[in-house]
C-alpha positions as a Markdown table, in Angstrom:
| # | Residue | x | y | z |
|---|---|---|---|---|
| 1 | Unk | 64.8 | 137.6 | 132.3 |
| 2 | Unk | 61.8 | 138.6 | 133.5 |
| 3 | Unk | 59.1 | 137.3 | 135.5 |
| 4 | Unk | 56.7 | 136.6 | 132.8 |
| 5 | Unk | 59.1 | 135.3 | 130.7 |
| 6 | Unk | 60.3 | 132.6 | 133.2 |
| 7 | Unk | 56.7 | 131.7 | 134.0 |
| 8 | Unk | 56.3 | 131.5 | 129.6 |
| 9 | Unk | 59.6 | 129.1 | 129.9 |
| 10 | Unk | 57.9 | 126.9 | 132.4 |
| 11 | Unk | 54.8 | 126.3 | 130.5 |
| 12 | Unk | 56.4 | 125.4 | 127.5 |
| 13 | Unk | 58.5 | 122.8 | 129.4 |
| 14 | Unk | 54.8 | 121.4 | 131.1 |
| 15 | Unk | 52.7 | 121.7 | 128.2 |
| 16 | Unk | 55.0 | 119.8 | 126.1 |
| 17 | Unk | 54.9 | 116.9 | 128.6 |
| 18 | Unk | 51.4 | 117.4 | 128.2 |
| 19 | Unk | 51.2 | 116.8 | 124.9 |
| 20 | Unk | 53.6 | 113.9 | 124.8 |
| 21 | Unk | 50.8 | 112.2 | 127.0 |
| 22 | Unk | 47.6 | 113.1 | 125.1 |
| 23 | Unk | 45.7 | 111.1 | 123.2 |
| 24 | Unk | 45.5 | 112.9 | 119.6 |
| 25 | Unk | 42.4 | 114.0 | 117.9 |
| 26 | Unk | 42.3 | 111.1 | 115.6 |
| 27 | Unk | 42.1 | 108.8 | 118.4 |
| 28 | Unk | 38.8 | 110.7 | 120.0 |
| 29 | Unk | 37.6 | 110.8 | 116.3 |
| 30 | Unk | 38.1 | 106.2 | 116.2 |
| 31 | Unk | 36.1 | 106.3 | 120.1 |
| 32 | Unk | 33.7 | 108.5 | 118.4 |
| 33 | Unk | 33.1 | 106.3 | 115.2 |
| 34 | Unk | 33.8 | 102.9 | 116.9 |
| 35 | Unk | 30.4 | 104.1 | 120.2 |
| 36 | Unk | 28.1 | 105.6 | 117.1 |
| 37 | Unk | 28.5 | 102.5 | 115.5 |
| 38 | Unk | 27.6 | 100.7 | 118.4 |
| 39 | Unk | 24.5 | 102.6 | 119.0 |
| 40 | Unk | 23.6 | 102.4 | 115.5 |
| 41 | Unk | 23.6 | 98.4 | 115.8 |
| 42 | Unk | 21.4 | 98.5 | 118.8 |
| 43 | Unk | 18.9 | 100.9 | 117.4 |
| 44 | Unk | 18.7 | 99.1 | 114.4 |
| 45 | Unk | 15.3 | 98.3 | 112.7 |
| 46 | Unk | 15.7 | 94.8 | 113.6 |
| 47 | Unk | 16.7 | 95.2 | 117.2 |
| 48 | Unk | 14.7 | 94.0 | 119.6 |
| 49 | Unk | 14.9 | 97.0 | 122.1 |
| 50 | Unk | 14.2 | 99.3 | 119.3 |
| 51 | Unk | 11.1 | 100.0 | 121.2 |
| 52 | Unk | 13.0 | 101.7 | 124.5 |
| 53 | Unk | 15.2 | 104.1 | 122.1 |
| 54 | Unk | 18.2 | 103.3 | 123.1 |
| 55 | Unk | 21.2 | 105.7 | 122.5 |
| 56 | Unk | 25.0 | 105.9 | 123.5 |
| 57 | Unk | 27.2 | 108.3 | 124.9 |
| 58 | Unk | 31.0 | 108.4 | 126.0 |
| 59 | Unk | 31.6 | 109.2 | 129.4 |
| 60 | Unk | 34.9 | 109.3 | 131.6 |
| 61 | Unk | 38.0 | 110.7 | 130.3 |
| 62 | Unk | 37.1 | 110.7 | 126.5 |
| 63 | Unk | 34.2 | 112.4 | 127.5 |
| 64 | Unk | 36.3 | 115.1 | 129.4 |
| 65 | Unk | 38.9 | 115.5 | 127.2 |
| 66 | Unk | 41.4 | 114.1 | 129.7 |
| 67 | Unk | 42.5 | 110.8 | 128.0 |
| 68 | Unk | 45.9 | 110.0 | 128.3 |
| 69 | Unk | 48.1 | 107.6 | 126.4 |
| 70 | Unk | 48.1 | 104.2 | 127.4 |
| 71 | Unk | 50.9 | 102.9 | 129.9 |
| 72 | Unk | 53.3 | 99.7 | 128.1 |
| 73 | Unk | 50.9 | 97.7 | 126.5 |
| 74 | Unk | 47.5 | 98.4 | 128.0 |
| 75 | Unk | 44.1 | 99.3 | 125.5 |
| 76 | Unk | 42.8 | 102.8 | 125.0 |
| 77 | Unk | 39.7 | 102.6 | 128.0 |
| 78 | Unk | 36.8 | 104.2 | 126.3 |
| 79 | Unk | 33.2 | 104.1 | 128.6 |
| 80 | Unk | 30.2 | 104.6 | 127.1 |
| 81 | Unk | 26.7 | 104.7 | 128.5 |
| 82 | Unk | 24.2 | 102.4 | 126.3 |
| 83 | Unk | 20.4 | 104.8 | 127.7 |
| 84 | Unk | 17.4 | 103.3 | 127.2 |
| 85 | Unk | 15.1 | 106.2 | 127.3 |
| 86 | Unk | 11.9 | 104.4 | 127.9 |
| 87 | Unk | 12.8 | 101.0 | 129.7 |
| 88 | Unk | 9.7 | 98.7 | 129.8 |
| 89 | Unk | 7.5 | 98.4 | 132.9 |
| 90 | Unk | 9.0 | 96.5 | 136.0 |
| 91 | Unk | 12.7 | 96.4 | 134.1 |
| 92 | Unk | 15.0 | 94.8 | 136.6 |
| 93 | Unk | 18.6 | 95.0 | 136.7 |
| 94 | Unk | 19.3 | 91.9 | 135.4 |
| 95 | Unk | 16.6 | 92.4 | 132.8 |
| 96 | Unk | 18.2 | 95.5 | 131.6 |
| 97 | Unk | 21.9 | 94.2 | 131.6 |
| 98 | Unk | 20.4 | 91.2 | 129.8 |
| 99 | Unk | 18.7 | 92.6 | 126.6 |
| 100 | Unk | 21.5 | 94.8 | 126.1 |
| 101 | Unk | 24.2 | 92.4 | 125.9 |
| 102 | Unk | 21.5 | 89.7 | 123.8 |
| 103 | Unk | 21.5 | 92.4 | 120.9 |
| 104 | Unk | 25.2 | 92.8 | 121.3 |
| 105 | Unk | 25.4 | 88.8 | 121.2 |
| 106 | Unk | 23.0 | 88.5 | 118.2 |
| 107 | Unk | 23.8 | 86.3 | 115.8 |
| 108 | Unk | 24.3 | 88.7 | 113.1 |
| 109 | Unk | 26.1 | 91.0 | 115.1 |
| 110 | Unk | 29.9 | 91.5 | 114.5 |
| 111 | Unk | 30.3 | 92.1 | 118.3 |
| 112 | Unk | 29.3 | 88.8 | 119.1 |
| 113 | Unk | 32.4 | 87.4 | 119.0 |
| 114 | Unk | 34.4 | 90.5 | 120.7 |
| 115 | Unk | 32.3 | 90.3 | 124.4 |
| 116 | Unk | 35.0 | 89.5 | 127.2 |
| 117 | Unk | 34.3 | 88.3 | 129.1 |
| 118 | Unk | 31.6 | 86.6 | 127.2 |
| 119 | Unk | 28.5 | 87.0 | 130.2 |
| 120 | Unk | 29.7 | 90.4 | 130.9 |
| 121 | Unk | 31.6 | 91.9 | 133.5 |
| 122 | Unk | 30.1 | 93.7 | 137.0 |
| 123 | Unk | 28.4 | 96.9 | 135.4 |
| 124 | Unk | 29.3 | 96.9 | 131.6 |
| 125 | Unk | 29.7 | 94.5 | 128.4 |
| 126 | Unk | 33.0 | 95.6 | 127.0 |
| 127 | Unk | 34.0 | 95.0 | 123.5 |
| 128 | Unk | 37.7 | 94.3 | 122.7 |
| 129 | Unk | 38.7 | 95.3 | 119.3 |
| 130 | Unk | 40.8 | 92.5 | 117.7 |
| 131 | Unk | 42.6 | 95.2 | 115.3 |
| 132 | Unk | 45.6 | 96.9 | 115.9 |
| 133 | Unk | 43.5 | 100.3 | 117.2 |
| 134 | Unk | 44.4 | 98.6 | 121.2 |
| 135 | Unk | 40.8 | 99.8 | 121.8 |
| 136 | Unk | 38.2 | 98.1 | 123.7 |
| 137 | Unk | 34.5 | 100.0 | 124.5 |
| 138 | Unk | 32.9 | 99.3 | 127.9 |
| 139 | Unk | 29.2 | 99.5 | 127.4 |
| 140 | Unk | 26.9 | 100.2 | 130.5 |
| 141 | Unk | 23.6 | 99.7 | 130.0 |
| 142 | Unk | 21.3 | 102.2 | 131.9 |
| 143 | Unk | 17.6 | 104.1 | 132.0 |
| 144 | Unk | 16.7 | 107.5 | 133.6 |
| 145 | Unk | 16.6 | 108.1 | 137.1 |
| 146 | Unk | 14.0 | 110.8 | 138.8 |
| 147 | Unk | 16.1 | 113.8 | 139.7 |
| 148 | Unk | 13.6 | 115.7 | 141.8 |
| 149 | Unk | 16.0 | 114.7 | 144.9 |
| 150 | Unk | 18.6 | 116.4 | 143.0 |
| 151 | Unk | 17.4 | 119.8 | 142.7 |
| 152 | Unk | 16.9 | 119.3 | 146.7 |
| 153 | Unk | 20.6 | 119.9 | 147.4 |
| 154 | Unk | 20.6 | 122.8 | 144.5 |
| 155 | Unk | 22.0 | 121.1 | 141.3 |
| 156 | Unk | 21.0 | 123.2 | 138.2 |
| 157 | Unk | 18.1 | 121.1 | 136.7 |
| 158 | Unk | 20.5 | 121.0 | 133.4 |
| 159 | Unk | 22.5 | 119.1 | 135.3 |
| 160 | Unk | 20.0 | 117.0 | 137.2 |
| 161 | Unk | 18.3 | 115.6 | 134.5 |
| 162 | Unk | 20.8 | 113.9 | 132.6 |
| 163 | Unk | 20.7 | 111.1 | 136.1 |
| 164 | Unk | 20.6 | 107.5 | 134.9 |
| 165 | Unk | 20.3 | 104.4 | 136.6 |
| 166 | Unk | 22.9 | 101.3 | 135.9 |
| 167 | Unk | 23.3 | 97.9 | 136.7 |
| 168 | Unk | 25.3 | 96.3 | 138.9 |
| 169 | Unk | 25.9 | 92.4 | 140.0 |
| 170 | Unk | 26.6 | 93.9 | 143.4 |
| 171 | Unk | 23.2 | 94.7 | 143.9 |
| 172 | Unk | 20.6 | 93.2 | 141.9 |
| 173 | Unk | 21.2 | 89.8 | 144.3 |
| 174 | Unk | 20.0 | 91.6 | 146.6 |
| 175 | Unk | 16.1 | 92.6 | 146.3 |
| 176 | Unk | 15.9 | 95.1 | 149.0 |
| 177 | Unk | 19.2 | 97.1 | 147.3 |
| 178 | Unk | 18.4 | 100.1 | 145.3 |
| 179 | Unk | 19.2 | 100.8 | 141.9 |
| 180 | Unk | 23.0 | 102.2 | 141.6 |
| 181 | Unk | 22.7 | 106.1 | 140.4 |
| 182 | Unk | 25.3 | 108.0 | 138.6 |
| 183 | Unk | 24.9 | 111.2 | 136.2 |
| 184 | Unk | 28.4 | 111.4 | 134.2 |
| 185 | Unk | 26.3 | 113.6 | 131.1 |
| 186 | Unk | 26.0 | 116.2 | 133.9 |
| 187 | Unk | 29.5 | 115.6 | 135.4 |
| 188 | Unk | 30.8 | 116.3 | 132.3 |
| 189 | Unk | 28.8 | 119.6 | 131.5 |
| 190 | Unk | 29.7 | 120.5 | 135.1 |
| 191 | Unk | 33.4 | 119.5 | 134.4 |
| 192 | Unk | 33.4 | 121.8 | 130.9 |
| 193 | Unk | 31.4 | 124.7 | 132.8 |
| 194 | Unk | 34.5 | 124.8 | 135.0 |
| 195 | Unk | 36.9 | 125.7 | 132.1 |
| 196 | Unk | 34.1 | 127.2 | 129.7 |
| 197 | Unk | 35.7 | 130.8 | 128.9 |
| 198 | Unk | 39.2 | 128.8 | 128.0 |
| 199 | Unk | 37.5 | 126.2 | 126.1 |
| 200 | Unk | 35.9 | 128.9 | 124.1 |
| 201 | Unk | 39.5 | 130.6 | 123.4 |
| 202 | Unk | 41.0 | 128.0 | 122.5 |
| 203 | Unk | 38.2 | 126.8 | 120.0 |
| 204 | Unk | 38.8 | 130.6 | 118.8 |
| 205 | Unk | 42.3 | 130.2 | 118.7 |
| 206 | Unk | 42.3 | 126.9 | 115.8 |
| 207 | Unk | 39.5 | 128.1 | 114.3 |
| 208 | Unk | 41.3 | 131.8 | 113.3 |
| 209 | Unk | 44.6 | 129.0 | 112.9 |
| 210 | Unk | 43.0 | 127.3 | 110.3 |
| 211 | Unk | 43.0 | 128.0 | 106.4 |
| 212 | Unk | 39.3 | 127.1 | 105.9 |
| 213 | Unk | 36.9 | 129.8 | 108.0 |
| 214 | Unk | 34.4 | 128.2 | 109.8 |
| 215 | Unk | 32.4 | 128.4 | 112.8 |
| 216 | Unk | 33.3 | 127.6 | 116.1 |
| 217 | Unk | 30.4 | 125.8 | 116.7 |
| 218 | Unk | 32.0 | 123.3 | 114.0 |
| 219 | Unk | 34.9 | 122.5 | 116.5 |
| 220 | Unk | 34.6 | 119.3 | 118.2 |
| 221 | Unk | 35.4 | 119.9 | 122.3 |
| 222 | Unk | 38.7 | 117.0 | 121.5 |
| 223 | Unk | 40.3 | 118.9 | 119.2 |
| 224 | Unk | 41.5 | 121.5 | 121.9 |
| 225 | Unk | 42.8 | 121.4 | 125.4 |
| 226 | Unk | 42.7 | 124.2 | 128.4 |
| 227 | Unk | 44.6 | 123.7 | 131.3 |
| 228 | Unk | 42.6 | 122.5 | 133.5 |
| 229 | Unk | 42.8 | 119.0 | 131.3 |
| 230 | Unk | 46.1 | 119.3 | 131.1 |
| 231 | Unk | 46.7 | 119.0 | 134.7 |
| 232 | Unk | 44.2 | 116.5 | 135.4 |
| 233 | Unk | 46.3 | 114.5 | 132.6 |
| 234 | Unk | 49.7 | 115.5 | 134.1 |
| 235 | Unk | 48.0 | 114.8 | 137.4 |
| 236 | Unk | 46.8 | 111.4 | 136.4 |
| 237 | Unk | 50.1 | 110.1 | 134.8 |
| 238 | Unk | 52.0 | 111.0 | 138.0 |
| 239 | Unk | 49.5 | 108.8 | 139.8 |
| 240 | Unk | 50.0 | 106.0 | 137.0 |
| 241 | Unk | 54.2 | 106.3 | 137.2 |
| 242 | Unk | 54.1 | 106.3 | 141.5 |
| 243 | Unk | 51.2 | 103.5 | 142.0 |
| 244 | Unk | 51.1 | 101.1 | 138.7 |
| 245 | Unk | 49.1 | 98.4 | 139.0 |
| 246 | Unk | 47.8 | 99.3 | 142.9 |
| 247 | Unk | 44.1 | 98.4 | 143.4 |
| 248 | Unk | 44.3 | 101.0 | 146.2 |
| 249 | Unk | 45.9 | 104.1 | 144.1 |
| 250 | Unk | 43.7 | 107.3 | 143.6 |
| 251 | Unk | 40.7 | 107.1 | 141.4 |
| 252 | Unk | 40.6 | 109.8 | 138.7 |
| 253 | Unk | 37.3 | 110.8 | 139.7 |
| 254 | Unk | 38.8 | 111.9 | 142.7 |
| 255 | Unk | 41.5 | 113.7 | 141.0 |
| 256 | Unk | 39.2 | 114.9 | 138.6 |
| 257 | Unk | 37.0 | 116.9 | 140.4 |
| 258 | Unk | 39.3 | 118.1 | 143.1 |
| 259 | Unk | 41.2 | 119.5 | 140.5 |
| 260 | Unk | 38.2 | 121.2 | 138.6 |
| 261 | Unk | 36.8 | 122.2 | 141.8 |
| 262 | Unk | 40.6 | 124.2 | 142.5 |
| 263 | Unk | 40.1 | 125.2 | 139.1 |
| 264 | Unk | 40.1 | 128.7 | 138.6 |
| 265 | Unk | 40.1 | 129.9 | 134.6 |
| 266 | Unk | 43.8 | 129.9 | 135.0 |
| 267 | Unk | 45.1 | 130.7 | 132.1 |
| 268 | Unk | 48.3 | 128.9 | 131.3 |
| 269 | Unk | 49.3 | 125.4 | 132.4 |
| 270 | Unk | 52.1 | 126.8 | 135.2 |
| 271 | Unk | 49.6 | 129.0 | 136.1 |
| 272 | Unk | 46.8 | 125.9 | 136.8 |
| 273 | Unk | 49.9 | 124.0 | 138.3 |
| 274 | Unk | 50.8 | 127.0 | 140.7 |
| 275 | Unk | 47.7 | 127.8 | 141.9 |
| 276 | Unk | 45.7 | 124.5 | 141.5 |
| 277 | Unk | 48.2 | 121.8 | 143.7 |
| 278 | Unk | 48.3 | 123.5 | 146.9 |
| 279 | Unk | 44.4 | 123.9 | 146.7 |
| 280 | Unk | 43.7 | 120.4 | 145.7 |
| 281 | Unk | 43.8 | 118.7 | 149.4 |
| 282 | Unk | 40.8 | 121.3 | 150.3 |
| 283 | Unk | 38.1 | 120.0 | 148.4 |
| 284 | Unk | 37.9 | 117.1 | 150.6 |
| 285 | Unk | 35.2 | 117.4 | 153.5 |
| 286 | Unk | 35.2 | 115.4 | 156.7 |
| 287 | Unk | 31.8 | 114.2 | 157.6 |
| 288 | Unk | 31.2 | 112.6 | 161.1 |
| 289 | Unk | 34.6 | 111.4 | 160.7 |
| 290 | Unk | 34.5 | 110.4 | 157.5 |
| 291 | Unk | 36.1 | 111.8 | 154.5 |
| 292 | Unk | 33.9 | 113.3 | 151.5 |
| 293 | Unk | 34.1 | 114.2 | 148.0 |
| 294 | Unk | 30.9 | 115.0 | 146.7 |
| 295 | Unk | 29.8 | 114.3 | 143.3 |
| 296 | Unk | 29.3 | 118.5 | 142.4 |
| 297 | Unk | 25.9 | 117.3 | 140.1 |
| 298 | Unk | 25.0 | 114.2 | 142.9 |
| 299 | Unk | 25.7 | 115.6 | 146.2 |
| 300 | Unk | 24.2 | 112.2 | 147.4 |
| 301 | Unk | 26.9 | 110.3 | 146.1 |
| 302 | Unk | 30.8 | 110.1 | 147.9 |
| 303 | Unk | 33.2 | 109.6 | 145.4 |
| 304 | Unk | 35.4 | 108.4 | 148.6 |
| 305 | Unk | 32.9 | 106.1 | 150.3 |
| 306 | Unk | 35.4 | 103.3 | 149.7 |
| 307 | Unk | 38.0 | 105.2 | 151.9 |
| 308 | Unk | 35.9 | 103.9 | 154.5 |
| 309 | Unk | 35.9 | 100.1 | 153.8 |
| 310 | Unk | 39.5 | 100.3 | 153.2 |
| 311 | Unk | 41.3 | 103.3 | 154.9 |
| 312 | Unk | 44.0 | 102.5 | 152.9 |
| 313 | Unk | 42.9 | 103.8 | 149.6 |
| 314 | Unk | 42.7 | 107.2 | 152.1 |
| 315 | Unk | 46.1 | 106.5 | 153.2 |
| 316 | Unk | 47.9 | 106.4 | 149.7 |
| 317 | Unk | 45.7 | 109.2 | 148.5 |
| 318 | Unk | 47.1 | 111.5 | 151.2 |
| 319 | Unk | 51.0 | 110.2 | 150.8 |
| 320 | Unk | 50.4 | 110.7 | 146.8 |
| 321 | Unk | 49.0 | 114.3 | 147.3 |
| 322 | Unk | 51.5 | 114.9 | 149.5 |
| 323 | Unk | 54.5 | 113.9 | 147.4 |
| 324 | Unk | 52.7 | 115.9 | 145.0 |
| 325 | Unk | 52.4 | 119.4 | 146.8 |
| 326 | Unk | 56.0 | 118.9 | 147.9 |
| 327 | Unk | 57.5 | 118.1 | 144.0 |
| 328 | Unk | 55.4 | 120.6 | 142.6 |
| 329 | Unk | 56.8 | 123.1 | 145.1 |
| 330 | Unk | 60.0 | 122.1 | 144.5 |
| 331 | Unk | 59.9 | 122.6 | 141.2 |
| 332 | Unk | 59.1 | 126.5 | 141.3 |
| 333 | Unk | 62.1 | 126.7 | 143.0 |
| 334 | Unk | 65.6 | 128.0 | 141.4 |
| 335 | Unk | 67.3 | 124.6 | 143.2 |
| 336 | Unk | 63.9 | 122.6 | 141.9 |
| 337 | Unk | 64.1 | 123.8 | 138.3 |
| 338 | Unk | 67.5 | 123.1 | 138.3 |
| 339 | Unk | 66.8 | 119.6 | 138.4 |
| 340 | Unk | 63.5 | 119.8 | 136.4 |
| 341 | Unk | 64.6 | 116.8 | 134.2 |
| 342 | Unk | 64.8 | 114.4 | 137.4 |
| 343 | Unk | 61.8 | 115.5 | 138.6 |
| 344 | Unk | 60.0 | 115.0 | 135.1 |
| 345 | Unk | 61.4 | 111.8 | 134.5 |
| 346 | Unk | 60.7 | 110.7 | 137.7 |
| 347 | Unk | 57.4 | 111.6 | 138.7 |
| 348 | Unk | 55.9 | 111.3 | 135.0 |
| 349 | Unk | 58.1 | 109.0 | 133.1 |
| 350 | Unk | 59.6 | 111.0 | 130.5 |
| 351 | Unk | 61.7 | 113.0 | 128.8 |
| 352 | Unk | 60.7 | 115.7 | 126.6 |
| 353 | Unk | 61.4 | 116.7 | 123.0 |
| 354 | Unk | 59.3 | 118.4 | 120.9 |
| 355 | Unk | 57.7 | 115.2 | 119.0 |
| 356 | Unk | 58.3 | 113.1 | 122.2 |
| 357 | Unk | 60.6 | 111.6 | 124.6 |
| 358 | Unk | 64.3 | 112.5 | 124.0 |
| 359 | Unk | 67.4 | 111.5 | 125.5 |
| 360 | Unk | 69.0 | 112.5 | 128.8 |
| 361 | Unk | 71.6 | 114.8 | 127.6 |
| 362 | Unk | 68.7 | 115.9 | 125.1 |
| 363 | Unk | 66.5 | 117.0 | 128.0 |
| 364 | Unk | 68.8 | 118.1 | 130.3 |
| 365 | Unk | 69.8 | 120.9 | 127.5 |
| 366 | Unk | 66.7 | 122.0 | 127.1 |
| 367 | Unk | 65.4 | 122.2 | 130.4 |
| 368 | Unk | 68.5 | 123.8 | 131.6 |
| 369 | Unk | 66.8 | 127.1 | 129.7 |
| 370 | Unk | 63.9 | 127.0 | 132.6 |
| 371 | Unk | 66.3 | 126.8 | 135.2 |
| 372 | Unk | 68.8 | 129.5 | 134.0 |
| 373 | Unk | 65.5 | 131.6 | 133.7 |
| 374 | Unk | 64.2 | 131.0 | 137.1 |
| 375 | Unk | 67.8 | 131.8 | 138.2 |
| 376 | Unk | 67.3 | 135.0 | 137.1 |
| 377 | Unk | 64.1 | 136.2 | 138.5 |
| 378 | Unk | 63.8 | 134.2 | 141.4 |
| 379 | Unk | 62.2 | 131.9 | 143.3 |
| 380 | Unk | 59.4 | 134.1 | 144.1 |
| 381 | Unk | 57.9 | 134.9 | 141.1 |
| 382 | Unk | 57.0 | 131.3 | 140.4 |
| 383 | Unk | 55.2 | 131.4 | 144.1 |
| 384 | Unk | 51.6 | 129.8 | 144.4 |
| 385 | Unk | 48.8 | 132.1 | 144.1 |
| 386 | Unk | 47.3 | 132.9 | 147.2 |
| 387 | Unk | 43.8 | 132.0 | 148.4 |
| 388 | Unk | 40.9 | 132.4 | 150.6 |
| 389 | Unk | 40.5 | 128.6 | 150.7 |
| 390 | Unk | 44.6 | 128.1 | 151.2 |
| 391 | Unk | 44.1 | 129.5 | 154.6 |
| 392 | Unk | 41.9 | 126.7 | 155.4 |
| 393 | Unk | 43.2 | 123.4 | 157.9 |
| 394 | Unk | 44.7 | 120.9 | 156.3 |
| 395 | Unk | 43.4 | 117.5 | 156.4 |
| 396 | Unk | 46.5 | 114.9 | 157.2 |
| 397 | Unk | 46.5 | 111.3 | 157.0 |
| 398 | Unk | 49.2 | 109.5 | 158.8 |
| 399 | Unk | 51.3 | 107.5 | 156.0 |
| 400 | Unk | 54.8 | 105.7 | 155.9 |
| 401 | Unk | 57.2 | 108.3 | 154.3 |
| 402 | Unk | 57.5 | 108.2 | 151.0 |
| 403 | Unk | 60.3 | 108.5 | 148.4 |
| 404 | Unk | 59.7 | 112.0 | 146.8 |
| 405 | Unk | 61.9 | 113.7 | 144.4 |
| 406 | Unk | 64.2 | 116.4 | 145.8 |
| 407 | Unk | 66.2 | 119.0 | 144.4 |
């Protein structure tokens, strides 16, 4: 068995996790019709912020492509931003957050009964479907923010100019607090610009797989993955199985953007997994003592600011990322893919079958193939991909030790 081959092996085994934890097209295609309709409803002819254009937009993992499916009983989480494109004069926070959620709450409105809570949360008005789609839509209402600052620190003014301004209870109490600032419109062009050339092929790829010819243009970004998405969804489940319901566990934007940052156009999921993980931990900056993750189309905003108030969000970031380094290198081992099934089912939850999780014995068969494979060409041929930005120190955080799979 050759090298290649065993790499091919691998990537069937991780893909097919993959896709027993995405969310399928048809459920991107619901988000997509259940937002539009919202937006259609607040820029009705009858709607009383008509006047300020509003319009609505997914953002977060539905907007990257990185959904996965929902944990137990938990709802689908799709974010949407609700932009009103010319907010009247001396708009406040309140104000804003206000007239949104009053034309959600209209009495003709069939939202007005699906608000929970009913005066709106901290940021957002979410809307809990009571059908059996387990959806609910956060809504958070915003206007445009100047992005002159922006193109300060160098972010493409493509980029820039999608920055918004949002509410937030946090801060509108307080009148010398500045509007909150975010730009997830840009994040997510900055997020697809990271994987563009393997988006593209694999929007080739259906399109020459399909019956009906079309163009590619006519292929909706949710109806394909790369790899990069998968491993920020393989990524995010691990996180899911090892922390639950931790208020302190890592943040996907975090995960995210470490992981697109590492990204680079690999072009198979082993491949991302090999070369990605051990670069992951090197996207975080320390800045007079403080840990950083900028936001790549923000560089004004700290995606880890919280670490600070509570070093122990910092703490199980670091013991998570290192249990992760140390399983995935495990598993590119002949001992580690061995064992493959106990490091799946532990670190993700499952076990894999090709239309979902199997059985033990079931899994253990057909993982056995990988490890027979790696048995055959050796550990090294599975070894991480060197890099320039490998060589660089690592930043530890002292944590308690951890309970890691081992082979």
């Amino acid at each position: 068995m050759n090298s290649a081959t065993a790499l091919q092996r691998l990537d069937h085994v991780l893909n097919e996790l993959s896709e027993a934890l995405d969310v399928p097209p048809s459920r991107y295609r619901d988000a997509k019709d259940r937002y539009d309709a919202v937006g259609a409803w607040l820029d009705a002819e009858d709607s009383s912020i008509r006047p300020f254009r509003p319009s609505i937009y997914p953002q977060g993992s539905f907007a990257l492509g990185t959904a996965v499916k929902p944990l137990g009983e938990d709802d689908y989480d799709v974010d949407a931003v609700c932009l009103l494109e010319a907010p009247p004069d001396g708009v406040t926070q309140q104000d804003l957050k206000r007239c949104v959620g009053d034309r959600l709450k209209h009495p003709g409105s069939r939202y007005k009964g699906m608000i929970e809570p009913p005066g709106g949360g901290r940021r957002c008005w979410t809307i809990r479907y009571a059908d059996a789609s387990r959806f609910h839509l956060d809504v958070l209402p915003a206007i445009p923010d100047d992005y002159d600052a922006i193109l300060r620190y160098g972010v493409p003014v493509e980029l820039a100019r999608d920055a918004i301004r949002l509410t937030d209870r946090r801060t509108w109490l307080d009148p010398r607090a500045e509007w909150p600032r975010s730009n997830p419109k840009g994040y997510a062009s900055w997020f697809k610009g990271r994987m563009s050339m393997r988006l593209n092929e694999a929007k080739l790829a259906l399109l020459k797989s399909r019956v009906v010819r079309a163009d590619v243009e006519e292929i909706e970004d949710f109806e394909v993955r790369t790899p990069l998405q998968r491993l920020v969804q393989l990524l995010k489940r691990h996180r899911d199985v090892r922390y639950g319901g931790d208020d302190d566990k890592p943040v996907s934007i975090i995960i995210t953007t470490l992981a697109a940052k590492a990204y680079d156009n690999e072009a198979t999921l082993a491949e991302a997994m090999t070369a990605v993980v051990p670069r992951l931990r090197y996207g975080i900056e320390q800045q007079n003592g403080d840990y950083v993750v900028l936001n790549p189309v923000d560089p004004r905003e700290n995606f880890a600011d919280k670490w600070k108030e509570k070093p122990r969000k910092a703490q199980v970031f670091f013991e998570w990322l290192e249990v992760v380094e140390r399983e995935h290198a495990q598993l590119l081992t002949e001992a580690g893919l061995a064992k493959a099934d106990e490091y799946l089912l532990g670190g993700y939850g499952y076990r894999l079958g090709s239309t979902g999780p199997k059985t033990a014995s079931e899994t253990a068969s057909a993982l056995g193939t990988v490890g027979r494979a790696a048995a055959v060409a050796g550990p090294a041929v599975l070894a991480p991909r060197k890099s320039a930005r490998a060589e660089r120190p690592r930043i530890d955080f002292p944590s308690k030790p951890s309970k890691p799979w081992t082979p």
